[in-house]
N, C-alpha and C positions, 0 to 999 in steps of 0.2 A: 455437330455436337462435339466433336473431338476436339477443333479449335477452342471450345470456352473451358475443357478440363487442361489443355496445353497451356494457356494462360494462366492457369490458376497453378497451374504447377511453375511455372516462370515467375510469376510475381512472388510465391514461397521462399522460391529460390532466391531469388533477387531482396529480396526481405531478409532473409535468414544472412547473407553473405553480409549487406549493408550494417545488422546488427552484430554479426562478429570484429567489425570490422573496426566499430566503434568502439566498442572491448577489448582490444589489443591496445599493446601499451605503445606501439609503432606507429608511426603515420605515415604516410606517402608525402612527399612532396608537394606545395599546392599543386605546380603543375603537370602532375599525374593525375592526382585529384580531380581537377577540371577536365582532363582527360577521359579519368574514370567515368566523370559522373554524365558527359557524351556517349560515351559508348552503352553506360546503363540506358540512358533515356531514347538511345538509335536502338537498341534491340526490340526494352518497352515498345517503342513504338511498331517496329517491326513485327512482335507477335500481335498486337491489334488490330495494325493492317492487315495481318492475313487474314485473323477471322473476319472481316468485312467483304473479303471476295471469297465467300464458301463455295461448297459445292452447287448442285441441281437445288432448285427449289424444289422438295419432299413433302408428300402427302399420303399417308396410307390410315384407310379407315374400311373400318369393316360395318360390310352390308347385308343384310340376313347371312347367310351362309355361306358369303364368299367376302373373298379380301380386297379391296382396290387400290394400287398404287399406282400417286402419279407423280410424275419427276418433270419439271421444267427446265427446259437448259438456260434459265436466265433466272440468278438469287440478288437482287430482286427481278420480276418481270419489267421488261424495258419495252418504250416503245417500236415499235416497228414488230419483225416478225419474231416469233417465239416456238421452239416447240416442244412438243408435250408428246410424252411417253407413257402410256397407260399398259397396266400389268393386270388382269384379273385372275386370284386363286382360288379355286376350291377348299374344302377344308382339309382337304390332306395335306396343301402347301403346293397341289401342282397349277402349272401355268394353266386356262382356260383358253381353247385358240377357235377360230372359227366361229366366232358371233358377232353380229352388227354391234359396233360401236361408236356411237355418237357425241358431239365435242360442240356444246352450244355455248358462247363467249358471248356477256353481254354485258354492256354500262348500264348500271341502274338508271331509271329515267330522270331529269331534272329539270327543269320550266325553261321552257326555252329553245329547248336542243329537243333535235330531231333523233328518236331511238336509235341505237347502235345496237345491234343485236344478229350476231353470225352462228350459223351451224353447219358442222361439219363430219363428211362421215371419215373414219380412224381408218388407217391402212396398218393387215397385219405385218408385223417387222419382228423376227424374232418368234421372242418368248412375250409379246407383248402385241403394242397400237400403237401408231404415230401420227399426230396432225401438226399441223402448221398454223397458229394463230398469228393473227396481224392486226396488231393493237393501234389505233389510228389517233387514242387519246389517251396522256396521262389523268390519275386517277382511279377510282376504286371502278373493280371488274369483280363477275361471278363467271365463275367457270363452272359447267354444269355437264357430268359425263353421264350418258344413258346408255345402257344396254340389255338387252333379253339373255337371261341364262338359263336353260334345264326350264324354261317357261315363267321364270321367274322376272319383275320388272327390276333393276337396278339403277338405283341415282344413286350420285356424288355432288356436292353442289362446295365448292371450295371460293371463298373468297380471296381475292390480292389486290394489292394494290401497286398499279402499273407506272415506272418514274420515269 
């Protein structure tokens, strides 16, 4: 989310400087000018590109009375393998450790093709869960995290789409 208000703030910027610029009784030489206006449209471009390679892919929603965050290390999720970082909080905000946590990845079905559908159990790491998915098809996936808290049932069911 930082990246789309750094942009917004660059294109202000870049807006604001081009309009004074044009208000000045001075001008630049064309061939600064054409200079100029390379280096405007290399930065432009520059702050776009980066927001297209953000961070983890992020998910945090809350489920009866606990919080679930999951983090991807692939924005977008890519074929092959991915992994996936699961956080559960209580309501005070502390980490919850020491409960089965389950990691079911699956393609919606489609005529033709034979179901893809993997489940895995999370290994605790940290303050959190780690699996490994292994995405064998681009296209739309449901990730579906289950777990038992204080006897409570817990689903997450997050859709993405795998490139």
């Amino acid at each position: 989310m930082l990246h789309f208000s750094l942009q917004s703030v660059c294109k202000c910027l870049i807006l604001s400087l081009l309009k004074e610029a044009r208000t000045k009784t001075w001008r630049l030489p064309k061939a600064l000018r054409d200079v100029q206006k390379a280096l405007i449209l290399s930065f432009c471009f520059l702050i776009i590109a980066t927001g297209a390679w953000g961070g983890d892919y992020r998910v945090r929603r809350t489920v009866g009375e606990y919080t679930l965050e999951i983090a991807l290390n692939q924005n977008p999720p890519i074929l092959g393998k991915n992994n996936i970082h699961i956080g559960i909080r209580n309501t005070f905000g502390q980490y919850v450790a020491d409960i089965p946590v389950t990691v079911n990845y699956y393609m919606p079905p489609m005529p033709g093709m034979p179901p893809m559908n993997y489940t895995l159990k999370a290994t605790p790491n940290g303050s959190g869960y780690t699996a490994t998915m292994d995405f064998i098809m681009t296209g739309p996936w449901n990730i579906v995290v289950r777990t038992n808290a204080a006897g409570k049932q817990l689903r997450l069911t997050v859709p993405i789409d795998v490139r």
